[in-house]
C-alpha positions in Angstrom: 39.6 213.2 76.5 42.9 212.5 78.4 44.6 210.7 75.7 48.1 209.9 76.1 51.0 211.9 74.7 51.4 209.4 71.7 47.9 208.3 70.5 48.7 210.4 67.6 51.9 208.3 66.6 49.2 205.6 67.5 46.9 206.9 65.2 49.6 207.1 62.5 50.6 203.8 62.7 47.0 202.9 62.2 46.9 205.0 59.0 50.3 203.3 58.0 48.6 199.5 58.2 45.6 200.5 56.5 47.6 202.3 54.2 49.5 199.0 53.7 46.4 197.3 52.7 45.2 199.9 50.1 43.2 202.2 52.2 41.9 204.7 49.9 41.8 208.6 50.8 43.0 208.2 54.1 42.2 211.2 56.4 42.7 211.7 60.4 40.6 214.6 62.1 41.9 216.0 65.1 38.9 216.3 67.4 40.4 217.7 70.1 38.9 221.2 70.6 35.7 220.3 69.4 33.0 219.0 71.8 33.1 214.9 70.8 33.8 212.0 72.4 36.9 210.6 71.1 40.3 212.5 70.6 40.6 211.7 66.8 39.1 209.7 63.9 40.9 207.8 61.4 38.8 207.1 58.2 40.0 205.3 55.2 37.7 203.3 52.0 38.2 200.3 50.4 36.1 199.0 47.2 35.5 195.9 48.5 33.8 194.0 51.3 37.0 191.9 51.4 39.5 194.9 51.1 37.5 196.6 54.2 38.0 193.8 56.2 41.6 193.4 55.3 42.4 197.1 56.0 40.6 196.4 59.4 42.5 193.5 60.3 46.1 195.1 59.1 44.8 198.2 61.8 43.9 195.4 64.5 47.2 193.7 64.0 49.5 197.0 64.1 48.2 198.3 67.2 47.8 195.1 68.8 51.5 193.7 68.1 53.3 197.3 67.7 51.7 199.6 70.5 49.9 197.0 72.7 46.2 198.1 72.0 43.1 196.6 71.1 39.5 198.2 70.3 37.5 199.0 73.3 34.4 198.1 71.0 33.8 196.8 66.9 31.4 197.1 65.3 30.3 196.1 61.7 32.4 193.6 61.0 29.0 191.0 60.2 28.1 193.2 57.0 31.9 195.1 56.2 30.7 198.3 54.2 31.8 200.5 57.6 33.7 199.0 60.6 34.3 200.7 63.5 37.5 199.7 66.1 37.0 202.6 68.9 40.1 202.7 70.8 38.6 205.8 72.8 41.2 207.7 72.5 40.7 207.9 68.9 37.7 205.9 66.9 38.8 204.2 62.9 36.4 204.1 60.8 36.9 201.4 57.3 34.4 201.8 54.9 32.7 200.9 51.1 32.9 204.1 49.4 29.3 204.5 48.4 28.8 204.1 52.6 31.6 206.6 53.1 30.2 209.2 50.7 26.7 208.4 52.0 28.0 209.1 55.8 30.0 211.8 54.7 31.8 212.1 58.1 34.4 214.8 56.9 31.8 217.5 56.3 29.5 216.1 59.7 33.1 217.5 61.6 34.2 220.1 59.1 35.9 222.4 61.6 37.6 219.4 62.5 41.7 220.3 61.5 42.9 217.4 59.2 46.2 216.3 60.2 49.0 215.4 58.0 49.6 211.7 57.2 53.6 211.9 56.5 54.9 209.6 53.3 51.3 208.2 52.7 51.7 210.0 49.1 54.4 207.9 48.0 52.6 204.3 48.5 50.1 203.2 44.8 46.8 203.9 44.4 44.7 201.0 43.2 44.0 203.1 40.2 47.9 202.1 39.1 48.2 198.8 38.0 51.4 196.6 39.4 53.8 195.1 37.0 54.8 191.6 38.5 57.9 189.8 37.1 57.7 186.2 35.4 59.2 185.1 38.2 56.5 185.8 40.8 54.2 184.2 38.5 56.0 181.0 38.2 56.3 180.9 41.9 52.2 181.5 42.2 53.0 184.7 44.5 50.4 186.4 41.7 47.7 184.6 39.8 49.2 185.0 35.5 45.2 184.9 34.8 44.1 188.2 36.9 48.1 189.8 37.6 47.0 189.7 41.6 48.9 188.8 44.5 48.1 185.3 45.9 
């Protein structure tokens, strides 16, 4: 693949927005010396039908408004436990975890190099619960039953 000098800060940015939305276990392979089609893949989970196809319309929205690109195909966005937005360049891949483990596309490219996703350590892990201030509830930016955002 040709790919352009910055479809890894393209594919970082993607990371970043799905990130945003709660991605879980974010990884990036660098395909690059390997014989594939694509450049790089981005793969992130979510635990929820919902969450996978929030994390896949934060990705859409970040590349479309930030770096002027939109997928050159989707697919599985009918039944979301794996979408797919190839970009060619570089292919994301959102999915259930039960779909990701059953995929297992890590080990399928194990001599792919992972590359470093910088600050992505920092954001909360769904496992961490968020404290929200009595004034957020009173305003009804979180629900006081369940403690989520609205």
């Amino acid at each position: 693949m040709a790919g352009n000098n910055n479809t890894l800060e393209i594919v970082k940015a993607a990371a970043a927005a799905a990130v945003s939305r709660r991605a879980q276990n974010p990884v990036i392979l660098d395909l690059r010396k390997l014989d594939c089609f694509t450049d790089y893949f981005a793969i992130f989970s979510g635990i929820s039908d919902v969450q996978v196809e929030g994390i896949s319309e934060a990705v859409l929205e970040e590349l479309e408004e930030n770096w002027n690109q939109t997928p050159w195909h989707r697919e599985g966005t009918n039944k979301a436990d794996w979408i797919l937005l190839d970009y060619v360049d570089f292919v994301v891949h959102i999915f259930i975890d039960e779909s990701r483990s059953y995929y297992n596309l890590e080990r399928l490219w194990a001599e792919a190099p992972h590359i470093q996703l910088p600050e992505m350590d920092t954001l909360p892990t769904i496992d961490e619960p968020e404290v929200y201030d009595e004034d957020e509830v009173v305003l009804g930016l979180v629900s006081a039953e369940e403690g989520e955002q609205v």
